[in-house]
Every structure is written in C-alpha cells, then in structure tokens.
C-alpha positions as CSV (number, residue, x, y, z in Angstrom):
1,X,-66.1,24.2,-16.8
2,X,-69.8,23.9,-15.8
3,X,-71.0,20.1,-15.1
4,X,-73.2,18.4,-17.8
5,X,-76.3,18.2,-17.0
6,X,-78.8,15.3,-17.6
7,X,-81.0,14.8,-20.5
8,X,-84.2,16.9,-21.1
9,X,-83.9,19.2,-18.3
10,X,-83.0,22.9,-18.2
11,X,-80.7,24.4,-15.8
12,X,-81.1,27.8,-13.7
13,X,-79.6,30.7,-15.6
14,X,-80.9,33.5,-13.1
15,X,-79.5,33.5,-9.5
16,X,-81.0,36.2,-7.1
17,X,-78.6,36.1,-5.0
18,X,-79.7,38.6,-2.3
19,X,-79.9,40.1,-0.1
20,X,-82.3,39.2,2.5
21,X,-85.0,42.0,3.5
22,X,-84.1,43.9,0.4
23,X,-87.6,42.7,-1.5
24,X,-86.6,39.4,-3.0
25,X,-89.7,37.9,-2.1
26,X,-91.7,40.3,-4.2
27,X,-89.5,40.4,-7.1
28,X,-89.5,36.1,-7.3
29,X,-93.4,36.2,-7.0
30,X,-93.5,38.8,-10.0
31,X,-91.3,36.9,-11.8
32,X,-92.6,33.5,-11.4
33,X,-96.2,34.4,-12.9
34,X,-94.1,35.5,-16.1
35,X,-94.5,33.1,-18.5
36,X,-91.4,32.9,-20.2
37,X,-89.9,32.3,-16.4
38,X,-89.9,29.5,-14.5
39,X,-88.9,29.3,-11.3
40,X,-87.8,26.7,-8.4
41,X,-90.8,25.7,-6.4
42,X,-88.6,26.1,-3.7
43,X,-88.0,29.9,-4.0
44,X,-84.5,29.6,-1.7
45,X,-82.9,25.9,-2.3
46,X,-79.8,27.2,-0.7
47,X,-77.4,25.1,-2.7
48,X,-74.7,26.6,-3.2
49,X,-73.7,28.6,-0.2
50,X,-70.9,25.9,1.3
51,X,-69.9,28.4,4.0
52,X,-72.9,30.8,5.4
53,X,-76.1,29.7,6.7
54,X,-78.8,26.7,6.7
55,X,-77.7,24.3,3.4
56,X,-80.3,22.2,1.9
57,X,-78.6,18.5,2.4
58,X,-78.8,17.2,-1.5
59,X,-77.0,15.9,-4.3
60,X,-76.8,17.7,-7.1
61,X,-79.3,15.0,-8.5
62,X,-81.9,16.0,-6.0
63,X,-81.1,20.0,-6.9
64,X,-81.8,19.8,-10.3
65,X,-85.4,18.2,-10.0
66,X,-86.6,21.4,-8.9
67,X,-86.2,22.6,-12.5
68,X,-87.7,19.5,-13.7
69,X,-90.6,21.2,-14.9
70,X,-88.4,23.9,-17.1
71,X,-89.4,23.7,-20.7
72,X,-88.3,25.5,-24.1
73,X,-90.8,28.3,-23.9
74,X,-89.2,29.3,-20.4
75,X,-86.3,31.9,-21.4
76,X,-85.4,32.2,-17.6
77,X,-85.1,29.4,-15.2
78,X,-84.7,31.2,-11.7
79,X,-84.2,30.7,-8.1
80,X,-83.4,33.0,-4.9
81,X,-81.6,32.2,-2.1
82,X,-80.5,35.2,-0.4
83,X,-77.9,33.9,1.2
84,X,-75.5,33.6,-1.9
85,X,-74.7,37.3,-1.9
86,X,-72.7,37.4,1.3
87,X,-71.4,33.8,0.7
88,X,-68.3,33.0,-0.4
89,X,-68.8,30.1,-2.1
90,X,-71.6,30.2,-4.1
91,X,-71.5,32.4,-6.8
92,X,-67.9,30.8,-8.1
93,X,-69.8,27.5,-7.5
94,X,-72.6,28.9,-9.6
95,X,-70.7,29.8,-12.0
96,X,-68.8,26.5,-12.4
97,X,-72.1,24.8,-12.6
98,X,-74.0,27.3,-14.5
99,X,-74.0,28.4,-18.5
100,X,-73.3,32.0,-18.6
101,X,-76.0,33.0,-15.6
102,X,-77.4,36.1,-15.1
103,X,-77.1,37.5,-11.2
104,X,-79.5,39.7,-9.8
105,X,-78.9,41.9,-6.6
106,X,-81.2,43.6,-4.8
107,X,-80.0,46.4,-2.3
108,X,-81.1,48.8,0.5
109,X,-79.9,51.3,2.8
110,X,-78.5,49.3,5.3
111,X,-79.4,51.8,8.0
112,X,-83.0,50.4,7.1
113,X,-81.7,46.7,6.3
114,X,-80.7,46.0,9.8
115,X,-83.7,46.5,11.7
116,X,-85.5,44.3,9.2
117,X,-83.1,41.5,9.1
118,X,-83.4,41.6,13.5
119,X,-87.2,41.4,13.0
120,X,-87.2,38.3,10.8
121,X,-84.5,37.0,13.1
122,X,-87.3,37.6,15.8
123,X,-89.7,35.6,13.9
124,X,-87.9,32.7,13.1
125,X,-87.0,32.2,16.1
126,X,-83.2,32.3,15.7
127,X,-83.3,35.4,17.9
128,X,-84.3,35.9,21.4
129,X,-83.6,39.3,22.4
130,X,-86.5,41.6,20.9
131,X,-84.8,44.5,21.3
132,X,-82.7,45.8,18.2
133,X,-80.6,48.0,20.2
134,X,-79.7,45.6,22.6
135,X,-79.4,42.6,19.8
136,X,-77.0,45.2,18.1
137,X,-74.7,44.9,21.2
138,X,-74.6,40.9,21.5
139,X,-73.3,40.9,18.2
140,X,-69.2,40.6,19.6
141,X,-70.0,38.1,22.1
142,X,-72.1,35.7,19.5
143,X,-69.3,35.8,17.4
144,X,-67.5,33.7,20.1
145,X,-71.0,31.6,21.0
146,X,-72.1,33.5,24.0
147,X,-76.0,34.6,24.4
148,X,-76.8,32.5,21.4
149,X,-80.3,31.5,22.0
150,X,-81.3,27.7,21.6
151,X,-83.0,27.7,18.5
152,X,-80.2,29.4,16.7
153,X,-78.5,26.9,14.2
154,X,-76.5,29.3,12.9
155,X,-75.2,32.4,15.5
156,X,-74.0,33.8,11.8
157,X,-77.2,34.7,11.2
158,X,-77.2,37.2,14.2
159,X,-74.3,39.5,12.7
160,X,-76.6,42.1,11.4
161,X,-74.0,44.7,10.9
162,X,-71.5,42.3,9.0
163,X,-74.7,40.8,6.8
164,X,-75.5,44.4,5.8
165,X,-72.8,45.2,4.7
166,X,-73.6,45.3,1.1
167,X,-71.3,47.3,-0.6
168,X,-68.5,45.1,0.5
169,X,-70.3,41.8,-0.9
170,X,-71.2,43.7,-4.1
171,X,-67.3,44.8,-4.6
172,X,-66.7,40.9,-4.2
173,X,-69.1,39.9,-6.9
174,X,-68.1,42.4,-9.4
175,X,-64.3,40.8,-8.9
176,X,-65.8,37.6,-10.3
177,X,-68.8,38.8,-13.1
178,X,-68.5,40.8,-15.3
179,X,-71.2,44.1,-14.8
180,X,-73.0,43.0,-17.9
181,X,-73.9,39.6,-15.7
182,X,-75.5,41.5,-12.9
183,X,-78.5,43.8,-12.4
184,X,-78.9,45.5,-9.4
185,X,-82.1,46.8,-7.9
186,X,-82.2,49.4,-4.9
187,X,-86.1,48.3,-2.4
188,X,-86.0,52.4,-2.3
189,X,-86.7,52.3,-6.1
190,X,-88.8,49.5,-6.6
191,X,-90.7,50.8,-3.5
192,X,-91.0,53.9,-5.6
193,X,-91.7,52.8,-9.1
194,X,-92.1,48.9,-9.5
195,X,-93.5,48.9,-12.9
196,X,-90.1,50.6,-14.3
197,X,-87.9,48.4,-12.2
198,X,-89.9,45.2,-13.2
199,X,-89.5,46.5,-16.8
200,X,-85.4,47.3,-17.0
201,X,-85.4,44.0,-15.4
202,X,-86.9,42.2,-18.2
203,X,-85.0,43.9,-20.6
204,X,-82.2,42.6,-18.6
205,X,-83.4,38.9,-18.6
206,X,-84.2,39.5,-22.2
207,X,-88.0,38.3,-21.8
208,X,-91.2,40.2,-23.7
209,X,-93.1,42.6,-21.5
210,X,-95.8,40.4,-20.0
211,X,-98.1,43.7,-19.2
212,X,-98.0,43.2,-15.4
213,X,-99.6,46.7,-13.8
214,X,-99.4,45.3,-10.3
215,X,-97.1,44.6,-8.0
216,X,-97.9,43.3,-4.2
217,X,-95.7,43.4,-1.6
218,X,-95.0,40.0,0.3
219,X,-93.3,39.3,3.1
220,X,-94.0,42.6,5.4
221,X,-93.0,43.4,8.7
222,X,-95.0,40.6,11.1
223,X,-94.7,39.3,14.3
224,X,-95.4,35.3,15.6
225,X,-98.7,34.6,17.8
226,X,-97.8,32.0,20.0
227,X,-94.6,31.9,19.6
228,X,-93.7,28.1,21.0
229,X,-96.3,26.4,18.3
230,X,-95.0,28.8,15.3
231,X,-91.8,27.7,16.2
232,X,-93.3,24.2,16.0
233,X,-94.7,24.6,12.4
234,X,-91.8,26.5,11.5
235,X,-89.1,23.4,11.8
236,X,-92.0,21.1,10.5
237,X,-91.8,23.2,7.0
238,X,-88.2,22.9,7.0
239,X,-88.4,19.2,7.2
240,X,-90.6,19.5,4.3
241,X,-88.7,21.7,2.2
242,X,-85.4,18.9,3.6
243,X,-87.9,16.4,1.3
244,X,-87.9,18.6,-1.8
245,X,-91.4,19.4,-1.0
246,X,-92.5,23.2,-1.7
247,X,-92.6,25.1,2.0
248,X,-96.3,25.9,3.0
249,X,-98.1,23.6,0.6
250,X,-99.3,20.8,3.0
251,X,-102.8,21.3,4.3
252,X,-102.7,21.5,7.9
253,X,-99.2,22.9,8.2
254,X,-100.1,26.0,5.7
255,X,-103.0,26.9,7.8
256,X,-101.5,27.1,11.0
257,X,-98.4,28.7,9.7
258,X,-101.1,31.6,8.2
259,X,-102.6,31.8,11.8
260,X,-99.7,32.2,14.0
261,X,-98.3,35.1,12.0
262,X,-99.9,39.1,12.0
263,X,-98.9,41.5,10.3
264,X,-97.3,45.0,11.9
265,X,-96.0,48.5,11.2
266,X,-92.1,48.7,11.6
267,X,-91.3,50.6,14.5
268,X,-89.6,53.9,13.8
269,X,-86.0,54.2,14.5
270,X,-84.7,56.8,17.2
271,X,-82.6,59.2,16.3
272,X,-80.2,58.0,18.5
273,X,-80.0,54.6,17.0
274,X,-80.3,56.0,13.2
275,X,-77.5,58.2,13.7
276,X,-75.3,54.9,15.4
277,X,-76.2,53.3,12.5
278,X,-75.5,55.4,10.0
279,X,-72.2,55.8,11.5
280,X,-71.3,52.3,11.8
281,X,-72.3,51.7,7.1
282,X,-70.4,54.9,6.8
283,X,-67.4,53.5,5.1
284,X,-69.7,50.7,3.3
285,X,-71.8,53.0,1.4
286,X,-69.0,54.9,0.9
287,X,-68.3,51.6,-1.1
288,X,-71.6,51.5,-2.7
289,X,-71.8,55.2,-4.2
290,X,-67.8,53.9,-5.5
291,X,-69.8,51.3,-7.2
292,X,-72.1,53.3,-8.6
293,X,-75.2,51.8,-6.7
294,X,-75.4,54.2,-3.5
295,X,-78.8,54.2,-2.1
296,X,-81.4,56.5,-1.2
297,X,-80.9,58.2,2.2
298,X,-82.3,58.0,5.3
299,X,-85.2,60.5,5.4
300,X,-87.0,60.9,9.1
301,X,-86.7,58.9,12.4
C-alpha cells in the first residue's frame, strides 16, 4: 500500500529509472520544458536505491519538497535517477510509495555502454585509471577493495561489465511491472529519430503533443581541465544538492564547473577490445532480443 501523502502536493508518477549513459539526460531536459510535465529540480534525487550507489541522506519529508511546485495542470510529475534500474531496492520501494507509476527505461548496446560509463567514471573522479582496457581488468580485484582510487565512494560504481548488463536488470523489472507500466527506449533510436521517440513517449505518458522539433543532446563525451579543482567543485555541488538545492545553480560554483569541463570525441574502440566485449554481453543480449528489446549492433571499430 503506497504511503499517504501530505496535503496539496502531488507525487512522482514517472520514474526513469536508467540506465546511466543511455541518454537520460536528454530525454529529462525534453521532458521538463513540457508543460504538462514537471519534473524534480533535482533531476537524480536518488531516493530510493537502498542498496547501489550514492543515496541522498533525507526523509521522506525532505523528498517530497522537490515536487512542491507540482500542480493540477502537470499530468506527469517525473524524476531520473539512473541508478534505480540496476538497484534492487527501488523500484518495489517505488512502487509501495507510488500510485500506479509509470517506468521508463532507456537502453544501449552495451558494447557501447561500457566505454561511456568508464569515461564519466573518469570525470568524476571515482576512477583513476584512464585506460578502459586496463579499468576493464581491475574490475575482479575492486570487487574485493583493491586499486580503488581515493575518491571512490562507491568501488560499485567501477563494475562496468555488471552495470551493463541490461538485459538482466530489465528481466528483473518486468518480474515486478507489468509491460503496460514500462516504456523502453533504445539511445540507437532516439539517436536516429528523436522526434518519433519523443512522440510514442508521450503517447505513453498520455500528455498532448507539445510540437517540440528539436532535440539537443546534453551530457556528451567530455573530459576535466584541471582535474584537482574540478574535483573540488564537483564534491562542493554534492553538498549542495545534500541541501536540496538544485546542482549547478549557485553563481560561482556554476561557472567554474562550465570552465573545468571540454568537450571531446569518443575514442574509437579497437577491434580487439569490441570483439572482447561483445563476447563478454553475449549471453545478456541474448536476454534482451528474449525480451523483445535487442539493440542495434555494433557497426565499425
């Protein structure tokens, strides 16, 4: 039974749950300029996920102000953490909480997925060793704390083959929502046509066609300038977004946080390492095609 909620204020009914590099970002900033959407000004509150990852230290109380500003026109009331997908937790604590919600999942070849999620590892600071080949392989010791590097709260976070594993977190969802619940978008096809994803998505929601015709692309591949003050800024946001403040919104911190990042093309995979890859998700996309969600392939080194 979901927990009452206090007078006056709407709950979340959409949860995008993940996953992380998989264009979540984009799809929340699309969404929030909807106007029958609102969404958390903290686009990832990371309430819910008990077991996996950085939790935001509140009461449910503390929560539920982020929808404060929710009001009858609003249809959907969102947020995204991307960390609820692979959790365990959260989605049956979502849906204890929550009136009927609607989950959306966002997918991507993991043979892609992996890189990207050791590049934002990179940048955040979590990971030291630049290298993705050479990350890959530190993966069995970190699962018993070795090579951890000091900044990493969470050696988790550093299990890029387990985390991409997608196909086995989607199974797990669909044991505990029913398929009508969930919408699931592949990056490859929103990549490809964003103005029919964005529409079967509202159509999902069940929110009037706003009209939007474009569709930026946020968060891209980027790497830190000075990488000691980033990390700086960095842990100075999170003490902000600790204080239910929206991340990136205070004057000085916003500015240097646009300064110490560049944006950079993705290196290219070697065959070598696509062809490890591929072999290691075998089995797991296996999975997804089961599902009936397999993704595009692999096309080029």
């Amino acid at each position: 039974m979901s927990r009452g909620k206090r007078a006056g204020m709407q709950k979340p009914n959409v949860f995008i749950l993940g996953a992380p590099k998989c264009g979540t970002t984009s799809l929340a900033d699309w969404l929030a300029e909807h106007p029958q959407v609102y969404f958390s000004p903290i686009k990832e509150p990371y309430f819910f996920n008990y077991d996996y990852g950085f939790r935001r230290p509140w009461r449910l109380e503390r929560y539920e102000r982020l929808f404060e500003g929710a009001g009858e026109s609003h249809r959907a009331v969102c947020e995204a953490s991307t960390r609820y997908l692979y959790s365990r937790t959260a989605v049956p604590a979502i849906l204890a909480y929550a009136d009927a919600p609607k989950f959306i999942v966002m997918l991507r070849n993991p043979v892609r997925m992996a890189p990207s999620l050791h590049e934002q590892a990179v940048f955040s600071g979590a990971e030291d060793e630049e290298d993705f080949v050479r990350a890959w392989r530190l993966q069995r010791e970190r699962l018993y704390y070795a090579s951890v590097p000091k900044h990493c709260r969470d050696p988790q976070v550093l299990q890029y083959g387990t985390l991409c594993k997608l196909g086995e977190q989607l199974e797990r969802l669909y044991r505990q929502v029913p398929r009508e619940q969930v919408h699931v978008i592949h990056l490859e096809d929103m990549q490809a046509d964003p103005r029919g994803e964005y529409r079967r998505l509202l159509d999902f929601l069940g929110l009037d066609d706003d009209g939007r015709e474009t569709f930026p692309v946020a968060n891209q591949a980027k790497a830190r300038r000075l990488p000691w003050l980033m990390h700086g800024v960095q842990r100075t946001n999170e003490l902000i977004k600790a204080l239910g403040v929206p991340p990136l919104r205070v004057g000085l911190t916003a500015f240097l946080y646009a300064k110490l990042r560049k944006t950079r093309p993705r290196a290219p995979l070697s065959a070598e390492t696509t062809r490890m890859l591929e072999e290691y998700f075998a089995e797991d996309l296996r999975l997804l095609e089961k599902l009936g969600h397999a993704p595009r392939q692999v096309s080029g080194h």
